[in-house]
C-alpha positions, 0 to 999 in steps of 0.5 A: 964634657970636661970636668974644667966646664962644670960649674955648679950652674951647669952641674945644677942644671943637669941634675934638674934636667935629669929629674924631669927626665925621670919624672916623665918616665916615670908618668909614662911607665904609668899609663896604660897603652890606651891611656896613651892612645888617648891623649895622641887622638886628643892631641891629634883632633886638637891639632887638626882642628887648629888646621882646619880653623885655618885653612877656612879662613884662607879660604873666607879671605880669598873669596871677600877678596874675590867678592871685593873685586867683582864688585869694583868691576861691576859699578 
């Protein structure tokens, strides 16, 4: 980047990025390995749950549709 392009909006928005940056490593640096190991299972179990929650209700809408259907057919 050229020292022409640095306003002090950007200059300022750099200096915050890079003292989130830090922050975050210093979180990270903190943890132990199991600490993270921990938090990916939680993030993971929650993600999946998100999934499944999902995918069962695909599943609850293609059958009423199925159910729906059979039922027109047979009055």
């Amino acid at each position: 980047m050229s020292l022409r392009n640095l306003t002090k909006e950007r200059r300022d928005d750099i200096l915050k990025e890079q003292k989130e940056k830090h922050d975050k490593l210093d979180g990270l640096q903190k943890k132990t390995p199991e600490d993270m190991y921990e938090e990916d299972i939680l993030h993971f179990e929650s993600e999946y749950a998100k999934v499944r929650r999902r995918i069962c209700e695909r599943i609850f809408k293609k059958e009423d549709k199925f159910l729906l259907g059979d039922r027109k057919r047979t009055s």
